[in-house]
C-alpha positions as a Markdown table, in Angstrom:
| # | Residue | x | y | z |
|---|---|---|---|---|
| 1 | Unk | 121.6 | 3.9 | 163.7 |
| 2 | Unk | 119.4 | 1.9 | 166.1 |
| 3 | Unk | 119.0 | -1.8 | 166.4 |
| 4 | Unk | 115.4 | -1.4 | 166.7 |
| 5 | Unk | 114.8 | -1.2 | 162.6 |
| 6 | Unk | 113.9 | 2.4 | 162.6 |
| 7 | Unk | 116.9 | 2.9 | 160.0 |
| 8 | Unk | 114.5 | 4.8 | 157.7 |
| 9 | Unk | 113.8 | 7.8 | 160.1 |
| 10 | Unk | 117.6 | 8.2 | 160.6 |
| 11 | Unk | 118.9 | 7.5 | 157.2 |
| 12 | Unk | 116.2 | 10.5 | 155.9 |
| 13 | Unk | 118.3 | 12.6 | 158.5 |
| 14 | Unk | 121.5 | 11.7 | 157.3 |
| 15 | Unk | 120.4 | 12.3 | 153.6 |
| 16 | Unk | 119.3 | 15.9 | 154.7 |
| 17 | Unk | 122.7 | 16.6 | 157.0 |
| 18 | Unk | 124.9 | 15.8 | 154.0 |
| 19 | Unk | 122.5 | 17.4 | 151.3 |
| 20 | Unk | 122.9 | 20.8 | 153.9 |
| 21 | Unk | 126.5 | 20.2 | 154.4 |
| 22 | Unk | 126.9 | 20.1 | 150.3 |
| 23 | Unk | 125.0 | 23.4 | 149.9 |
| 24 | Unk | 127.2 | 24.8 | 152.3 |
| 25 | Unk | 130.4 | 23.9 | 150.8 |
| 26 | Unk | 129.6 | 23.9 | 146.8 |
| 27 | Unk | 131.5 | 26.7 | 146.6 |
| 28 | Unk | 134.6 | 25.0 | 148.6 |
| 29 | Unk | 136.2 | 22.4 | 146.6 |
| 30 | Unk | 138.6 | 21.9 | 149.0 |
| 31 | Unk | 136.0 | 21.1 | 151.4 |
| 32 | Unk | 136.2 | 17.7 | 153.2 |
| 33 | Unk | 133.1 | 15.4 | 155.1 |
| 34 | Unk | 134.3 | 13.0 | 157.9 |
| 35 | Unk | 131.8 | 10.9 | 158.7 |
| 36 | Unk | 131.6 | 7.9 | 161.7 |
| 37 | Unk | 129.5 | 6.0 | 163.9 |
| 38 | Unk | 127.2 | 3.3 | 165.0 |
| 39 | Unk | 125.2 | 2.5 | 161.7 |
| 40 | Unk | 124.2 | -1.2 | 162.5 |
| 41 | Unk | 124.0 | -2.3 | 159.3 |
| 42 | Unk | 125.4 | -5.8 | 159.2 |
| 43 | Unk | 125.3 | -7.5 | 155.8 |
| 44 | Unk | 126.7 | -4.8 | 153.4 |
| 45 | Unk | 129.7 | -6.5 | 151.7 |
| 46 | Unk | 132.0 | -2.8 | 151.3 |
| 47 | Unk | 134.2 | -4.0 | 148.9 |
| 48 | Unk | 131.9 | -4.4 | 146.6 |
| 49 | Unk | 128.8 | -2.4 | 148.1 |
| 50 | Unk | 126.7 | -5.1 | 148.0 |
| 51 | Unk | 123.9 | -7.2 | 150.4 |
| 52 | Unk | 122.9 | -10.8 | 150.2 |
| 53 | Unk | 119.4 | -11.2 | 148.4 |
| 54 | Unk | 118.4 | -12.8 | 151.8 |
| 55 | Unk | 119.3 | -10.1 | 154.2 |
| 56 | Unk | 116.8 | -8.3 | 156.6 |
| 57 | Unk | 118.2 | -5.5 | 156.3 |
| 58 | Unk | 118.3 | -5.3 | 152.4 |
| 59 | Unk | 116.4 | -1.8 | 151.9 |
| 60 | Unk | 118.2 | 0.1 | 154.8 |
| 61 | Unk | 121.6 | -1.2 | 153.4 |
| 62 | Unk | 121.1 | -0.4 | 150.0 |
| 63 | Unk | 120.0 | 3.3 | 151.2 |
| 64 | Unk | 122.6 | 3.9 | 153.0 |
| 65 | Unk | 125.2 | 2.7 | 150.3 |
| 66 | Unk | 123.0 | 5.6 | 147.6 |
| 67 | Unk | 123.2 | 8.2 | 150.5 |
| 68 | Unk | 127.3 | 7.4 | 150.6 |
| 69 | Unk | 127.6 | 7.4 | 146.9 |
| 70 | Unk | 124.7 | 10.2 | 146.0 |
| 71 | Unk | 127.2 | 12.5 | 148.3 |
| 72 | Unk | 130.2 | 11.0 | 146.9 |
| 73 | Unk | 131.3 | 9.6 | 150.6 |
| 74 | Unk | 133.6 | 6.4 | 150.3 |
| 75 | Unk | 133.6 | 4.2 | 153.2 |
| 76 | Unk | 136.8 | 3.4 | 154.4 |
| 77 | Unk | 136.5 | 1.1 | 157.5 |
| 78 | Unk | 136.7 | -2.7 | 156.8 |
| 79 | Unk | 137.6 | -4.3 | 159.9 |
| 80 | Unk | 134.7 | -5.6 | 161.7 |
| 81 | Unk | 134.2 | -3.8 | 165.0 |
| 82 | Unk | 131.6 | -6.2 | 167.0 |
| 83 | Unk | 131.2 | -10.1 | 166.8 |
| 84 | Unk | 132.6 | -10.3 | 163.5 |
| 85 | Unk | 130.5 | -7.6 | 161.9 |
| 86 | Unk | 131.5 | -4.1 | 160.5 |
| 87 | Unk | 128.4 | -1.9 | 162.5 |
| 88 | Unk | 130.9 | 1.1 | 162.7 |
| 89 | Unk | 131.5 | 3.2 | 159.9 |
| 90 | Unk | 134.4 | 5.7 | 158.7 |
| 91 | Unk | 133.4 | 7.7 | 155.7 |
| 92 | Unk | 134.8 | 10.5 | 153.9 |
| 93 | Unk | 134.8 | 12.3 | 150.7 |
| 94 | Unk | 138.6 | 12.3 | 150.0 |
| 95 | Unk | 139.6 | 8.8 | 150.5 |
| 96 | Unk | 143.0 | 9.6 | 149.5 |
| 97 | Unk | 143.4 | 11.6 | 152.8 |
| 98 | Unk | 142.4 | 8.3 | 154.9 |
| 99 | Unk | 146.1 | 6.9 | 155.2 |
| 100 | Unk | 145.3 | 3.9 | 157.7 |
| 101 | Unk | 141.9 | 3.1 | 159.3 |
| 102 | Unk | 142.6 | 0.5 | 162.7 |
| 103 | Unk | 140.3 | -1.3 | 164.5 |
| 104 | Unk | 141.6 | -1.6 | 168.2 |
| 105 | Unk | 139.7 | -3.2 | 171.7 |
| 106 | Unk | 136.6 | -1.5 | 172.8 |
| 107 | Unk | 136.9 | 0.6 | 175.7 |
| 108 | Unk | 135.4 | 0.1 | 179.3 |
| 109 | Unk | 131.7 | 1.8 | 178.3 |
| 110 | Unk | 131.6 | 0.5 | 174.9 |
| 111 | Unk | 130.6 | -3.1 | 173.0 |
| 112 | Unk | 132.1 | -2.3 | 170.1 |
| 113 | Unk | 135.5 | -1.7 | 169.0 |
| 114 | Unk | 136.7 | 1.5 | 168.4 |
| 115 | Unk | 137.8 | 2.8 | 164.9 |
| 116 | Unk | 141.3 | 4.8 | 164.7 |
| 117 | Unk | 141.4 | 6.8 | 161.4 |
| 118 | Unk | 144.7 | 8.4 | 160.5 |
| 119 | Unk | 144.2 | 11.2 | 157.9 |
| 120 | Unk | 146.4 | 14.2 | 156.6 |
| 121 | Unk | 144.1 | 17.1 | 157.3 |
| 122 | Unk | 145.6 | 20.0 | 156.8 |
| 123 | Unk | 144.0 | 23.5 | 157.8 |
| 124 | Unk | 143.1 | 26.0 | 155.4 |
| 125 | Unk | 143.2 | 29.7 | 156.4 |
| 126 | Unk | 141.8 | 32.7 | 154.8 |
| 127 | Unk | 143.3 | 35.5 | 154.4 |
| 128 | Unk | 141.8 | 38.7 | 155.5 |
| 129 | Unk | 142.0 | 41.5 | 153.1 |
| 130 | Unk | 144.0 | 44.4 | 154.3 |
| 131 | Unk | 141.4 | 47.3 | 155.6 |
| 132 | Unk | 141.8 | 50.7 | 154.3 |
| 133 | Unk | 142.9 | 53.2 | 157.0 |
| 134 | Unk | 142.0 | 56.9 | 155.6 |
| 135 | Unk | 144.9 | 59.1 | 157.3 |
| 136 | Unk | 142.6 | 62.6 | 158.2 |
| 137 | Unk | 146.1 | 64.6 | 157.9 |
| 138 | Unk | 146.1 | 63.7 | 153.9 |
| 139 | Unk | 142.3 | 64.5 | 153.5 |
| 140 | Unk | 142.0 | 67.3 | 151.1 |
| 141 | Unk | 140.0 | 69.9 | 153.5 |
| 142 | Unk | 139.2 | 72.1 | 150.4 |
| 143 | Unk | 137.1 | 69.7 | 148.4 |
| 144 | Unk | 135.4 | 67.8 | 151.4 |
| 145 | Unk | 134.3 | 71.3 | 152.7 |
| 146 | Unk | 132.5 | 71.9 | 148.6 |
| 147 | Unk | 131.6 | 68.5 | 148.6 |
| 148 | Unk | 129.8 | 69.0 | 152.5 |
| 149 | Unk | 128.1 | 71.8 | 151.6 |
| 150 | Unk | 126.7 | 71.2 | 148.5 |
| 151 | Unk | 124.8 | 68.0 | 150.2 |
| 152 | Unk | 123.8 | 70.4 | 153.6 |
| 153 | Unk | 122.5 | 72.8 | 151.1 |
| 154 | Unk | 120.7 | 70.0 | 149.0 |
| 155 | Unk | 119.6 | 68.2 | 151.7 |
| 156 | Unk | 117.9 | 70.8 | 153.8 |
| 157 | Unk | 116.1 | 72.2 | 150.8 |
| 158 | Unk | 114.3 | 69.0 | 150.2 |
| 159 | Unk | 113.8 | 67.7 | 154.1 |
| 160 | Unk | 110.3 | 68.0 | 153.9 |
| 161 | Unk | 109.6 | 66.7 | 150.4 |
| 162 | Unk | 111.0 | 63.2 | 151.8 |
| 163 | Unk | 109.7 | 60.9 | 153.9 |
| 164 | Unk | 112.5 | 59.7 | 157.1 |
| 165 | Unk | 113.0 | 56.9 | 155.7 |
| 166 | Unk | 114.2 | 58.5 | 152.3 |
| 167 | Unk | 116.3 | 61.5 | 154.3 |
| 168 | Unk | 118.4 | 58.2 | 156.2 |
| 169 | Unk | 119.3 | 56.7 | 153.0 |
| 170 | Unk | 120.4 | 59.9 | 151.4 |
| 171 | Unk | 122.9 | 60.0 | 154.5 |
| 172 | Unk | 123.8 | 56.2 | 153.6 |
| 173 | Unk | 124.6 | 57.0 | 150.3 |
């Protein structure tokens, strides 16, 4: 998020991003969002996802904390990760998968602290259905040759009666 109070821009992208990412997986329950980052958003209280009456950054907050809640993504992170305040975020939409969220020293580039999330993901895999192999020394020659001719001898008596178009998809089906 940037410091410069252009939350709204950003948080009508993240509202899209995790609006696409549901469509995507609605028919995955299984599916899991990780979320992080930067959000600069000082005075939400995450316990109890709430902001001081006096805060300047009351409207942004509160949108952010829908957003979260609209895409049922729990934020996990509450160690503060710079001067006391929690700016970086850790969200996901199976809590119960976050086992630890730690907060450890910044690194030489960064200002904040960095956010070490230990989760049990575990990775699905799909199985691939089985293809059919047709073996050509089981085909029965007989019936293919009846069932050949009678389409040649179909088809070439109506070629000109159908447009190309119409002749392709009688090979299709």
């Amino acid at each position: 998020m940037s410091p410069s109070g252009k939350h709204s821009e950003q948080l009508d992208e993240l509202a899209k991003s995790l609006t696409h990412i549901r469509s995507l997986t609605k028919n995955n329950p299984g599916s899991t969002i990780i979320l992080g980052g930067d959000f600069n958003l000082r005075d939400v209280d995450w316990e109890t996802e709430s902001i001081p009456t006096n805060s300047r950054e009351r409207v942004p907050s509160e949108r952010l904390i829908n957003i979260f809640n609209d895409n049922r993504v729990s934020q996990m992170q509450r160690e503060p990760t710079r001067f006391g305040r929690l700016l970086d975020l850790f969200a996901t939409s199976k809590p119960s998968l976050a086992k630890q969220t730690l907060t450890t020293l910044p690194g030489i580039a960064y200002d904040h602290d960095v956010i070490m999330a230990d989760c049990d993901i575990v990775p699905s895999y799909t199985k691939k259905s089985p293809r059919k192999i047709h073996i050509f020394s089981k085909a029965n020659r007989g019936k293919n040759r009846e069932v050949f001719g009678a389409f040649a001898q179909d088809f070439v008596s109506k070629i000109n009666q159908h447009t190309v178009e119409e002749n392709l998809d009688s090979f299709k089906a």
